[in-house]
C-alpha positions as YAML, in Angstrom:
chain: A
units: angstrom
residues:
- id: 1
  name: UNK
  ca: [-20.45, -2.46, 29.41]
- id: 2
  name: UNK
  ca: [-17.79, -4.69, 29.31]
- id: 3
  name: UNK
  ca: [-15.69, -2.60, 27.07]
- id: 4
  name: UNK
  ca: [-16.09, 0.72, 28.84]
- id: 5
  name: UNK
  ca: [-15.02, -1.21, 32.13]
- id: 6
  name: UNK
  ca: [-11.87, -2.51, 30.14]
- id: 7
  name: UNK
  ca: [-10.83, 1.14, 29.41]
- id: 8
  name: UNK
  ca: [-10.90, 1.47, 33.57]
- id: 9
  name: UNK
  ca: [-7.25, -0.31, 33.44]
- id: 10
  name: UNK
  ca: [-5.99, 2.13, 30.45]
- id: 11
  name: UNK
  ca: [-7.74, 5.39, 31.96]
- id: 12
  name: UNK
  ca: [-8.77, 5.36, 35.18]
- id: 13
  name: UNK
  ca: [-12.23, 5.65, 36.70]
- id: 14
  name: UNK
  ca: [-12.22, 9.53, 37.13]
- id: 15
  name: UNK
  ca: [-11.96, 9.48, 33.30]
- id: 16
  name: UNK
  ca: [-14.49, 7.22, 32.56]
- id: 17
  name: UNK
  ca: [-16.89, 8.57, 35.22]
- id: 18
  name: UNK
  ca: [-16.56, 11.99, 33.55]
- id: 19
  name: UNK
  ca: [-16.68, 10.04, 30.34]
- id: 20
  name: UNK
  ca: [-20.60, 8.61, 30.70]
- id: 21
  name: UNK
  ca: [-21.43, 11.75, 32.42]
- id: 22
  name: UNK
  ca: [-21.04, 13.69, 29.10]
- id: 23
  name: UNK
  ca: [-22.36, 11.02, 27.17]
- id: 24
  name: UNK
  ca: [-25.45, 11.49, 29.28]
- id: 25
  name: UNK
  ca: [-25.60, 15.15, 29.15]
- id: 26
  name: UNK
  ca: [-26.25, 14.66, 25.60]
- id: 27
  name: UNK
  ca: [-28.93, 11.75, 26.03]
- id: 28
  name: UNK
  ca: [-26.34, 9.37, 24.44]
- id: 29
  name: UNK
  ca: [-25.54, 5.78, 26.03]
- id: 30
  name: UNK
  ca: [-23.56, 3.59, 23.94]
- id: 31
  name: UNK
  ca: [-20.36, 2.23, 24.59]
- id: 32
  name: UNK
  ca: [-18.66, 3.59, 21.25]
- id: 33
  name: UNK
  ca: [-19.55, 7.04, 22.09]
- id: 34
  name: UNK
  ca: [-18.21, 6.72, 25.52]
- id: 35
  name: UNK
  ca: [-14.70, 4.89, 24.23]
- id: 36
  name: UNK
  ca: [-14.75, 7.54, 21.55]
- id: 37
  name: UNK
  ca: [-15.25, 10.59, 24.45]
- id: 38
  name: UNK
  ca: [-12.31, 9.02, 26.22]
- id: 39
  name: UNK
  ca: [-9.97, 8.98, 23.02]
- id: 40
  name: UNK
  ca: [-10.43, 12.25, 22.53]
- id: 41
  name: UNK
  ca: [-9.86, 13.66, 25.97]
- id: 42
  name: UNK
  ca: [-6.44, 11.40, 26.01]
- id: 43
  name: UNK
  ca: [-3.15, 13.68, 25.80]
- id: 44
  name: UNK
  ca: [-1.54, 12.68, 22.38]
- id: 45
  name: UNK
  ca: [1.75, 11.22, 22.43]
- id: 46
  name: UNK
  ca: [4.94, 13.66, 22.15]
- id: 47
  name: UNK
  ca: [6.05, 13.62, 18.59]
- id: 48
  name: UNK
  ca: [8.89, 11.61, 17.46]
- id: 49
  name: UNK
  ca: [11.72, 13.91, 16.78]
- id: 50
  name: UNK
  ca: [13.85, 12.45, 14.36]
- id: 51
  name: UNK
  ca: [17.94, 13.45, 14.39]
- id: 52
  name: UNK
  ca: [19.30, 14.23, 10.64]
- id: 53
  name: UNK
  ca: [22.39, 13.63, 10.06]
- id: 54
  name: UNK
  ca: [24.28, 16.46, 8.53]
- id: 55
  name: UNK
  ca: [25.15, 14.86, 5.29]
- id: 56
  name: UNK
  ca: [21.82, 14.79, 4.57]
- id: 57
  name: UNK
  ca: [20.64, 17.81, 5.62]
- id: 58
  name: UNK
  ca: [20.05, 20.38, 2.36]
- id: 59
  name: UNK
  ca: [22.70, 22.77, 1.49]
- id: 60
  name: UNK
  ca: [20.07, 24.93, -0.41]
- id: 61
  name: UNK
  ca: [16.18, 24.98, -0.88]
- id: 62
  name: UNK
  ca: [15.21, 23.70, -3.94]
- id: 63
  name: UNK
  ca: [13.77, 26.24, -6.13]
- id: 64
  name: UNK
  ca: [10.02, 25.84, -7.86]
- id: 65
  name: UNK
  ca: [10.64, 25.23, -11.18]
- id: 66
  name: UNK
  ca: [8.64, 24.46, -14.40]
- id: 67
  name: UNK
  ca: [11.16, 24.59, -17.37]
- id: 68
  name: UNK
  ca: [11.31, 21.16, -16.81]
- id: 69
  name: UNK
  ca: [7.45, 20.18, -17.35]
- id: 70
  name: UNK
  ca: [7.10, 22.84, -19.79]
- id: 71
  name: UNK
  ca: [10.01, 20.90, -22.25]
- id: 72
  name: UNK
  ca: [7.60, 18.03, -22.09]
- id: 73
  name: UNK
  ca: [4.70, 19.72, -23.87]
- id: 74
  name: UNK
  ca: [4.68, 19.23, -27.65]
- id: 75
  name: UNK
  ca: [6.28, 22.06, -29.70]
- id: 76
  name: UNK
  ca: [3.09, 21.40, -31.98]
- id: 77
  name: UNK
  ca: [0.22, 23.08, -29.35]
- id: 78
  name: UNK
  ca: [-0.84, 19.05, -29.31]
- id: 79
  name: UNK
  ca: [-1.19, 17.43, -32.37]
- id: 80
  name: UNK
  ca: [-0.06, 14.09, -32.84]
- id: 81
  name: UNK
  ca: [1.74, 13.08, -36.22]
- id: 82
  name: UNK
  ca: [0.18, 10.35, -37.93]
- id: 83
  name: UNK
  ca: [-3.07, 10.64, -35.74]
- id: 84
  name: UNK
  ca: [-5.02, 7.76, -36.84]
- id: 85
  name: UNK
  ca: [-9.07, 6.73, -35.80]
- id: 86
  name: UNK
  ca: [-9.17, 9.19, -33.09]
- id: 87
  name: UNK
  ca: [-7.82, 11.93, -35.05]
- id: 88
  name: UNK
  ca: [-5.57, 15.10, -33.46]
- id: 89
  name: UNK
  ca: [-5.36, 15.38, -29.46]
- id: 90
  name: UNK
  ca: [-6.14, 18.64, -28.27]
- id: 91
  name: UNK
  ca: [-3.55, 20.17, -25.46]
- id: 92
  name: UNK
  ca: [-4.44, 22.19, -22.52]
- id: 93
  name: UNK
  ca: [-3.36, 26.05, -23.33]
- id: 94
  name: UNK
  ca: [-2.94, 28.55, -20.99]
...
């Protein structure tokens, strides 16, 4: 009780009546579900707009690209050289 008459400073008692009213409607009484109720009904804050400056801004979209991963794979569909205990690895194929 204490808690929901806290929130009565941050949002008001029209909200909180309205608040326990739905609670009630769906045979629900505890405190959590009425903060909760109230959370969700509260307007979310504008989002922060951030200003770029315009040396960082992109000149062009990078481009997807897999060349690069590709050059990682080994020329040798996955066998390792010298495999010892756990003998050759197998690599994924397409």
């Amino acid at each position: 009780m204490v808690d929901i008459l806290g929130a009565v400073l941050t949002d008001g008692l029209d909200a909180i009546e309205a608040a326990c009213a739905e609670a009630l409607s769906h045979n629900v009484h505890s405190a959590g579900v009425i903060l909760n109720i109230l959370a969700r009904h509260r307007e979310p804050p504008p989002p922060l707009t951030i200003a770029t400056a315009d040396a960082l801004k992109l000149g062009r979209e990078p481009a997807a690209n897999c060349d690069r991963y590709n050059s990682l794979r080994r020329p040798t569909n996955g066998t390792i050289t010298g495999a010892r205990r756990h003998g050759p690895a197998e690599a994924l194929r397409q």
